[in-house]
N, C-alpha and C positions, 0 to 999 in steps of 0.2 A: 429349724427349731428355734422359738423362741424361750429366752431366760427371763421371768418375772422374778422382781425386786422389789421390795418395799421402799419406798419415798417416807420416811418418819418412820415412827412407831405405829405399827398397826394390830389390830386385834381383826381377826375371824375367827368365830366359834370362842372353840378354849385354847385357840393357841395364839401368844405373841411374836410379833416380829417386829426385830430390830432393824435402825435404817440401814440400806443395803442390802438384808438377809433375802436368799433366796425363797419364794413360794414354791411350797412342793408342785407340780404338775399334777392336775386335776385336783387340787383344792377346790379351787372355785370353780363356778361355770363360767363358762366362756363368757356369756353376758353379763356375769358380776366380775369379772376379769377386767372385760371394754368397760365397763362404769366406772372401774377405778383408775385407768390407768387415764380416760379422761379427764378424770377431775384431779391428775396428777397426784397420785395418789401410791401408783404401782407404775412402773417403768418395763418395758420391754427391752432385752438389750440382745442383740444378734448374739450368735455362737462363736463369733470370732472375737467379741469382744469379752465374753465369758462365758464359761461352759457350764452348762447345772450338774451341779456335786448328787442333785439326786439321777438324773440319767446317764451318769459313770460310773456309780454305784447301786444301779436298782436291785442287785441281788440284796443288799442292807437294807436300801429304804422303802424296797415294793413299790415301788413307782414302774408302772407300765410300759414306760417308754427307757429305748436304752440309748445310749450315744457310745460309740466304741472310742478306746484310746487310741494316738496314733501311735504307728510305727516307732518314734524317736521319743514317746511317754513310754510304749511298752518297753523299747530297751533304758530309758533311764529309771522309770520306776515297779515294774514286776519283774516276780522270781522269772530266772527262766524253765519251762516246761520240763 
């Protein structure tokens, strides 16, 4: 899975994004996706290098796709069961 990020200040629709800030997942289509990240614009950045705060959290942000935490997040950061 890929992590989209904003290159500047960007606007789609009614929402802004600051530079850096993640794109929810399924914002855009995939082909206004490729257009932007062309014209350096939006940046791809592997899962290793950052994780999307919306597919670790999709119960909050409904975002479709989920990414689980790992072993050594769920023992430093959740309650335990």
């Amino acid at each position: 899975m890929k992590t989209i990020v904003a290159v500047g200040h960007r606007q789609f629709g009614d929402r802004q994004f600051h530079h850096g800030e993640e794109i929810p997942p399924g914002l855009l289509p995939q082909e206004v996706t490729d257009w932007h990240i062309d014209r350096k614009e939006l940046q791809e950045l592997d899962s290793a290098e950052r994780r999307s705060l919306y597919r670790l959290f999709h119960a909050f942000s409904d975002c479709g796709e989920t990414e689980p935490l790992t072993p050594e997040e769920l023992t430093a950061y959740a309650l335990p069961p």
